[in-house]
MARTIDREN-801346 format. One record per residue (C-alpha): x, y, z; residue number from 1. Coordinates in nm, 2 decimals. Layout:
<recs>
<u = X&v = Y&w = Z&nr = NUM>
...
</recs>
This chain:
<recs>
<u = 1.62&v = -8.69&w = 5.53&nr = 1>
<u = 1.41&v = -8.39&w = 5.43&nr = 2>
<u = 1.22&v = -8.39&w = 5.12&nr = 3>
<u = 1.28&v = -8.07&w = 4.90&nr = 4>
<u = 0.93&v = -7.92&w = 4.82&nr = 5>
<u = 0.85&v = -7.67&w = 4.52&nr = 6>
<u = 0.91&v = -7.39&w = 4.71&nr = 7>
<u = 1.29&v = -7.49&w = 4.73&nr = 8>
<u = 1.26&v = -7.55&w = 4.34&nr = 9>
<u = 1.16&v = -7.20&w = 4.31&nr = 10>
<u = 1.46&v = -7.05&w = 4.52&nr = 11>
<u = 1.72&v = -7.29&w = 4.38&nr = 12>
<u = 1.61&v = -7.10&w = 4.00&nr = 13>
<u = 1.84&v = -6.89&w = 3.85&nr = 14>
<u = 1.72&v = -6.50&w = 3.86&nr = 15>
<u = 1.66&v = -6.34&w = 3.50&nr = 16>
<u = 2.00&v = -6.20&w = 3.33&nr = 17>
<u = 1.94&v = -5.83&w = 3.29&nr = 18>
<u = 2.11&v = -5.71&w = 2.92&nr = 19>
<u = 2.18&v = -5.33&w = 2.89&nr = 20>
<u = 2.20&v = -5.27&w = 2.50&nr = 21>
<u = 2.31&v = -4.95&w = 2.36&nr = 22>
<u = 2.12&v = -4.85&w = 2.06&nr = 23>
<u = 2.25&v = -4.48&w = 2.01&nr = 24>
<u = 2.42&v = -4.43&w = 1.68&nr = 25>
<u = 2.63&v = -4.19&w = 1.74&nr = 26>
<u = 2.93&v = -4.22&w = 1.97&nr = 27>
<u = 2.92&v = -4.00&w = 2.26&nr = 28>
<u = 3.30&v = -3.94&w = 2.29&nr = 29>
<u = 3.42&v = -3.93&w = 1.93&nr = 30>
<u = 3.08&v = -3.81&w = 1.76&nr = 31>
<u = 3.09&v = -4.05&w = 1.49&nr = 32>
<u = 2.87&v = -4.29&w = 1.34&nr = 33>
<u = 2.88&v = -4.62&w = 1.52&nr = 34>
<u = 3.01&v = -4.90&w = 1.31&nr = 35>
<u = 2.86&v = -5.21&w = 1.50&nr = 36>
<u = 2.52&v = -5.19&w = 1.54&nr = 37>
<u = 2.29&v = -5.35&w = 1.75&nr = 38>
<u = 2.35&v = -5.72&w = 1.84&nr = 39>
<u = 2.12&v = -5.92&w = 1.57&nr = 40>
<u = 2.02&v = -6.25&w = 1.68&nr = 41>
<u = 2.10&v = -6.51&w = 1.43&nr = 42>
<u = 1.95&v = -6.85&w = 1.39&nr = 43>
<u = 2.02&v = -7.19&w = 1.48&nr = 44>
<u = 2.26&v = -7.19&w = 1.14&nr = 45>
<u = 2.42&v = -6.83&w = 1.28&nr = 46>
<u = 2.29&v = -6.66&w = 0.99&nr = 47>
<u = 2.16&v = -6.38&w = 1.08&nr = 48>
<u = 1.72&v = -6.36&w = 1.10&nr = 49>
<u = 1.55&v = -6.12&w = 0.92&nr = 50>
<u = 1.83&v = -6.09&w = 0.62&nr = 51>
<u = 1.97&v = -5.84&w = 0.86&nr = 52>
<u = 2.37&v = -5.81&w = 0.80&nr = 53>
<u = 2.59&v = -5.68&w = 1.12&nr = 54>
<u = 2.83&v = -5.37&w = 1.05&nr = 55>
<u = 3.19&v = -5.51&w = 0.99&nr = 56>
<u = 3.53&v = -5.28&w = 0.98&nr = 57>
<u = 3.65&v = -5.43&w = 0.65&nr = 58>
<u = 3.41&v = -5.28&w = 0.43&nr = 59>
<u = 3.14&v = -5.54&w = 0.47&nr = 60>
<u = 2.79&v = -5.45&w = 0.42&nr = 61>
<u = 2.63&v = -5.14&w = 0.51&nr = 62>
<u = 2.46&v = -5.13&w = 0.78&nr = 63>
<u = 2.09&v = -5.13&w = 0.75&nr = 64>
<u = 2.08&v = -4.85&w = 1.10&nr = 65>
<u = 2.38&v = -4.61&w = 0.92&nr = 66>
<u = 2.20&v = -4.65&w = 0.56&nr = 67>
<u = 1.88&v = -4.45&w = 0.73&nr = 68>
<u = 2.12&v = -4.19&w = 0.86&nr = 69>
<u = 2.21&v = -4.11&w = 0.50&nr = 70>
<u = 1.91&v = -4.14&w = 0.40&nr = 71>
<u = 1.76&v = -3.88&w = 0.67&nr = 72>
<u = 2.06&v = -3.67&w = 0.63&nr = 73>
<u = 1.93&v = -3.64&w = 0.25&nr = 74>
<u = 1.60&v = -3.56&w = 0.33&nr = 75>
<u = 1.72&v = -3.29&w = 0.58&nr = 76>
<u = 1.90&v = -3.10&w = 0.30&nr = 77>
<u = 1.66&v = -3.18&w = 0.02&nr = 78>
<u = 1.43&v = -2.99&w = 0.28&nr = 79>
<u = 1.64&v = -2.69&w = 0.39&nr = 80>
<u = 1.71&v = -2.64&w = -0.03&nr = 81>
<u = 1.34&v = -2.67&w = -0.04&nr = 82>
<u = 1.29&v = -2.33&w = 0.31&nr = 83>
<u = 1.61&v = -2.18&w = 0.12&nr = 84>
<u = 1.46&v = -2.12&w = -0.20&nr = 85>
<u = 1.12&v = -2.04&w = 0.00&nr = 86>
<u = 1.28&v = -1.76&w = 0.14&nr = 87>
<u = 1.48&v = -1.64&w = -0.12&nr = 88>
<u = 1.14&v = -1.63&w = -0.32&nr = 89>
<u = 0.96&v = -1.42&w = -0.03&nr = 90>
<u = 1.21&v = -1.19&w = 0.00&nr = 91>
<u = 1.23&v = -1.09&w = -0.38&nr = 92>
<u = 0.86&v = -1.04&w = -0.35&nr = 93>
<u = 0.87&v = -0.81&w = -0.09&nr = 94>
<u = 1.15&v = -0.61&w = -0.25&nr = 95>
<u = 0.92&v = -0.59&w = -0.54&nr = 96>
<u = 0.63&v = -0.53&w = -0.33&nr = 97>
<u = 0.82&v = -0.18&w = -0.10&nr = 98>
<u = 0.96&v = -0.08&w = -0.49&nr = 99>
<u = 0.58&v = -0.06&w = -0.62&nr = 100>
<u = 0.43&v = 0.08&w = -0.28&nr = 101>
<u = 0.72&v = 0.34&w = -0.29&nr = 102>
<u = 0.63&v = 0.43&w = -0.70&nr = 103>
<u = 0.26&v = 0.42&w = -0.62&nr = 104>
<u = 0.31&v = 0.67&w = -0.31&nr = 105>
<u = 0.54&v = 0.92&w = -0.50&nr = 106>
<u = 0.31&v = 0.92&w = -0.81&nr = 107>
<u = 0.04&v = 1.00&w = -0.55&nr = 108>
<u = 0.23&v = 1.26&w = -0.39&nr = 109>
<u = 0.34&v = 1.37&w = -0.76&nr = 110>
<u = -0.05&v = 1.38&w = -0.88&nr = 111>
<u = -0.14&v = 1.59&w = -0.58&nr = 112>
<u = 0.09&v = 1.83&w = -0.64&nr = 113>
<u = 0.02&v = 1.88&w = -0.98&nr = 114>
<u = -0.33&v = 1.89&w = -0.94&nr = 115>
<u = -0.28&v = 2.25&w = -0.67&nr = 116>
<u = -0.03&v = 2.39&w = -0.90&nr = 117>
<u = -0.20&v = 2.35&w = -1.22&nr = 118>
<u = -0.42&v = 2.62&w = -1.05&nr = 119>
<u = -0.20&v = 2.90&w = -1.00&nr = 120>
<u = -0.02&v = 2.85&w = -1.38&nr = 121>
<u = -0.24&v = 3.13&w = -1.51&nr = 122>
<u = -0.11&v = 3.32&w = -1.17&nr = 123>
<u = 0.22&v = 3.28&w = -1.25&nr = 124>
<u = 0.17&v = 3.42&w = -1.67&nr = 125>
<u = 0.04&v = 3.73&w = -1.53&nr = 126>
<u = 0.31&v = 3.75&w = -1.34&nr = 127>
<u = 0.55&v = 3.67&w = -1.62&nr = 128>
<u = 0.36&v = 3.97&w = -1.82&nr = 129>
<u = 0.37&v = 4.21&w = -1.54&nr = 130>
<u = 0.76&v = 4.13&w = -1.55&nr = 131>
<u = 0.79&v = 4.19&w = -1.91&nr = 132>
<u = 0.58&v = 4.53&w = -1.88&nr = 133>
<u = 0.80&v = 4.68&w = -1.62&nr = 134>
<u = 0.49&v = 4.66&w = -1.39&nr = 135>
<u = 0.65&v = 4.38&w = -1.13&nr = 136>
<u = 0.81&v = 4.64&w = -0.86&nr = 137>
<u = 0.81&v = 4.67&w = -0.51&nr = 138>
<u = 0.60&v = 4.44&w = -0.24&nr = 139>
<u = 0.46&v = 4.34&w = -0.55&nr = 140>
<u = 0.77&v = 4.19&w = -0.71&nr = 141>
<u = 0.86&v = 4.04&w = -0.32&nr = 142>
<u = 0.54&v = 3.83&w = -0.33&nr = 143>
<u = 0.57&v = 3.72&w = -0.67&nr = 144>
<u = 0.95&v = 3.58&w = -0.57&nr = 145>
<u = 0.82&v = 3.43&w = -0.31&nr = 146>
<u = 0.50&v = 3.26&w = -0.46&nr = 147>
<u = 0.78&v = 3.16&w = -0.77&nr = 148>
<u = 1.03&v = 2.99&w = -0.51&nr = 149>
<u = 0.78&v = 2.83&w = -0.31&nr = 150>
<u = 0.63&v = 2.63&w = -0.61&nr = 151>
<u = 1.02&v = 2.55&w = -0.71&nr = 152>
<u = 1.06&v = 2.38&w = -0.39&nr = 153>
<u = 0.75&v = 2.16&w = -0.46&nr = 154>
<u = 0.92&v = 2.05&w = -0.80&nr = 155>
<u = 0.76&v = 2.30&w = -1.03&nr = 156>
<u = 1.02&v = 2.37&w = -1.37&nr = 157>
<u = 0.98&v = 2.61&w = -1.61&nr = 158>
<u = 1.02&v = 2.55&w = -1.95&nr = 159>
<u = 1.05&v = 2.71&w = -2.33&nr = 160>
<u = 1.33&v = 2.91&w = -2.40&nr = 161>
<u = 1.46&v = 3.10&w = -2.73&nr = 162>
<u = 1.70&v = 2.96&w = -2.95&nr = 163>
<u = 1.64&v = 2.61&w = -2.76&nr = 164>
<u = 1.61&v = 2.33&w = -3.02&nr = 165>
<u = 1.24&v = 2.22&w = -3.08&nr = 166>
<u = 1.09&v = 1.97&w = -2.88&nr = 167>
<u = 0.70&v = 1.81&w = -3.01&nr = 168>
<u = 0.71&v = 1.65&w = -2.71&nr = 169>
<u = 0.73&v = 1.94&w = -2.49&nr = 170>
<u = 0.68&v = 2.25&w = -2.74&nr = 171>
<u = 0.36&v = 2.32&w = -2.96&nr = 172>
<u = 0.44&v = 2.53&w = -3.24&nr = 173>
<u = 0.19&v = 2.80&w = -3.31&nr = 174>
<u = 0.39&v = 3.00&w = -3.58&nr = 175>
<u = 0.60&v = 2.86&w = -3.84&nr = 176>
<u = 0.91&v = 3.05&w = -4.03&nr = 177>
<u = 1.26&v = 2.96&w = -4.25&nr = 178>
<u = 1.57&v = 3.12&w = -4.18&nr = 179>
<u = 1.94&v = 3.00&w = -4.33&nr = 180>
<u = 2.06&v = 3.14&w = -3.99&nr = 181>
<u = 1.92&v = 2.82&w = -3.77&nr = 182>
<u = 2.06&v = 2.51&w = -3.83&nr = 183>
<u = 1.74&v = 2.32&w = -3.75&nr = 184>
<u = 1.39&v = 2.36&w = -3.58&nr = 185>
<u = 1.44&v = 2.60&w = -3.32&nr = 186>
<u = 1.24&v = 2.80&w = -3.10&nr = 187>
<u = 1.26&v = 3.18&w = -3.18&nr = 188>
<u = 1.01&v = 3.29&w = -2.96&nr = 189>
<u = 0.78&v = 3.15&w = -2.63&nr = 190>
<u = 0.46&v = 3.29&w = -2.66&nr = 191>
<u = 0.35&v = 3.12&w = -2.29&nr = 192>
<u = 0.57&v = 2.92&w = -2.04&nr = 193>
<u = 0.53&v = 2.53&w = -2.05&nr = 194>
<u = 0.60&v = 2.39&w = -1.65&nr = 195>
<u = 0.64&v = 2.04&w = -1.54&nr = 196>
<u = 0.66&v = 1.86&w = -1.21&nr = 197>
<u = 0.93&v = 1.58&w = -1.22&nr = 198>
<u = 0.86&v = 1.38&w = -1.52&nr = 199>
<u = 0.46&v = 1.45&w = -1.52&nr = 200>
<u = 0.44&v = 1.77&w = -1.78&nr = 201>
<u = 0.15&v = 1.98&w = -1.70&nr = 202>
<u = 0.16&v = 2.21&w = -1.98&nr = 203>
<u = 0.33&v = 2.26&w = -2.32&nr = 204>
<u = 0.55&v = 2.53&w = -2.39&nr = 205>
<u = 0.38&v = 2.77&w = -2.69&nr = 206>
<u = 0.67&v = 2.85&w = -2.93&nr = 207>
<u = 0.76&v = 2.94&w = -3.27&nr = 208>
<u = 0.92&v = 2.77&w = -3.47&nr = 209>
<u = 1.22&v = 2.87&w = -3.71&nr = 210>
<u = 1.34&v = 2.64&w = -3.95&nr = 211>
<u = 1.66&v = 2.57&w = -4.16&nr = 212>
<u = 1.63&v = 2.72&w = -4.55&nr = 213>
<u = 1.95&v = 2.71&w = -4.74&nr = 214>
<u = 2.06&v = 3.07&w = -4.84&nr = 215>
<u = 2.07&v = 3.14&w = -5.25&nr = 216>
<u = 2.34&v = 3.11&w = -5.43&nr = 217>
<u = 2.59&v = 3.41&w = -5.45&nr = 218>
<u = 2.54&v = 3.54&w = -5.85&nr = 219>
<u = 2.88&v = 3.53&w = -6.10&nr = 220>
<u = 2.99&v = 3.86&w = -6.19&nr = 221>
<u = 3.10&v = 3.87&w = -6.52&nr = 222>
<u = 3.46&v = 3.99&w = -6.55&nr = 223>
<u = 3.51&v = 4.29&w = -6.74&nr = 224>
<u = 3.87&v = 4.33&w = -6.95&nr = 225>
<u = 3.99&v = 4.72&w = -6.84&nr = 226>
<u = 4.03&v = 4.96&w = -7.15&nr = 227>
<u = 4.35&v = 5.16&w = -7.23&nr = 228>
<u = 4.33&v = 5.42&w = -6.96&nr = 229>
<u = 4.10&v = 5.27&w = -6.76&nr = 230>
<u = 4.27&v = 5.07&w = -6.47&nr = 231>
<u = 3.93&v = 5.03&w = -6.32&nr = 232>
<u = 3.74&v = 4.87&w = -6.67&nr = 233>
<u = 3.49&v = 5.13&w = -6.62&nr = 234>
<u = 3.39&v = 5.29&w = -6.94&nr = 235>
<u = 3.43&v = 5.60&w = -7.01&nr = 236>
<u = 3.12&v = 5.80&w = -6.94&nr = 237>
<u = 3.15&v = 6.13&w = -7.08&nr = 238>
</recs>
């Protein structure tokens, strides 16, 4: 007989049972939300510890693992509303950002203009004279074209024409008349050119100004009955 000694014990002892759990809530193959969770110990009355409830397919309880899915899944879209309108927001900004960089740069570029051909206005009236003397011929009349179309290509308008209605906003009246042949304030003469460059006026047109006066009333002729011998009803005059 051979007596059994602890080492034998030890041997005899059943090895530890390995358990393999898996705790991944979606299903690989189908993609959907698992509806067992993980395995919940329960105590020695099988209720489950911890007030935990397992998943059951006929509509039991919720599970407490899907229940923070939804509850992530909310805070994902609650955020990405949240980026959405961030952007949204950024981008009107910047739209309203390139519109007043582009207004500011074309004022600038406006201004600059302006500020080179306000010089050569008094240029361009003796030209205008010259024209109106008969004194604009020749290489003379060439370089005044050209100087005229070269400051119409930069944006530069004439303005102030006759028998063009009155303007205060763009006319100054110098002279003031009535006539019943206008049927209200218009310009009848330009005594100097007004220009403007887009919407930025740099001078006023000097007019004058005509305006409507009724015409008198035609007088009654009184009728005259003709005489015996006189068709006419002129009197006799000899």
């Amino acid at each position: 007989m051979t007596d059994q000694g602890p080492h034998d014990n030890n041997n005899s002892a059943e090895e530890p049972r390995v358990v393999v759990r898996d705790r991944r809530r979606i299903d690989p193959e189908t993609g959907q939300v698992k509806t067992v969770t993980e395995e919940v110990p329960v105590d020695e009355a099988g209720a489950p510890e911890g007030g935990k409830h397992a998943a059951t397919d006929d509509g039991g309880a919720v599970p407490e693992v899907e229940a923070e899915i939804v509850s992530e899944e909310v805070s994902l879209k609650t955020q990405l509303e949240e980026r959405t309108k961030d952007l949204q927001r950024l981008q009107a900004e910047y739209a309203n950002y390139r519109k007043r960089v582009d207004r500011d740069r074309e004022s600038v570029i406006t201004g600059a203009k302006a500020s080179v051909v306000n010089e050569l206005l008094a240029v361009l009236d003796d030209l205008e004279r010259a024209a109106a003397h008969g004194d604009l011929t020749g290489a003379f009349k060439a370089v005044a074209d050209k100087l005229t179309a070269t400051l119409q290509r930069v944006g530069l308008e004439p303005f102030g024409h006759e028998n063009e209605p009155f303007d205060p906003s763009v006319h100054e009246a110098v002279q003031h008349d009535t006539s019943p042949d206008v049927q209200g304030p218009t310009v009848t003469a330009v005594l100097r050119r007004g220009y403007k460059i887009g919407d930025r006026t740099l001078r006023p047109a000097l007019v004058a100004v005509t305006d409507h006066e009724p015409g008198a009333p035609a007088q009654a002729q009184e009728w005259v009955e003709p005489s015996e011998g006189q068709p006419d009803g002129s009197a006799d005059r000899n």
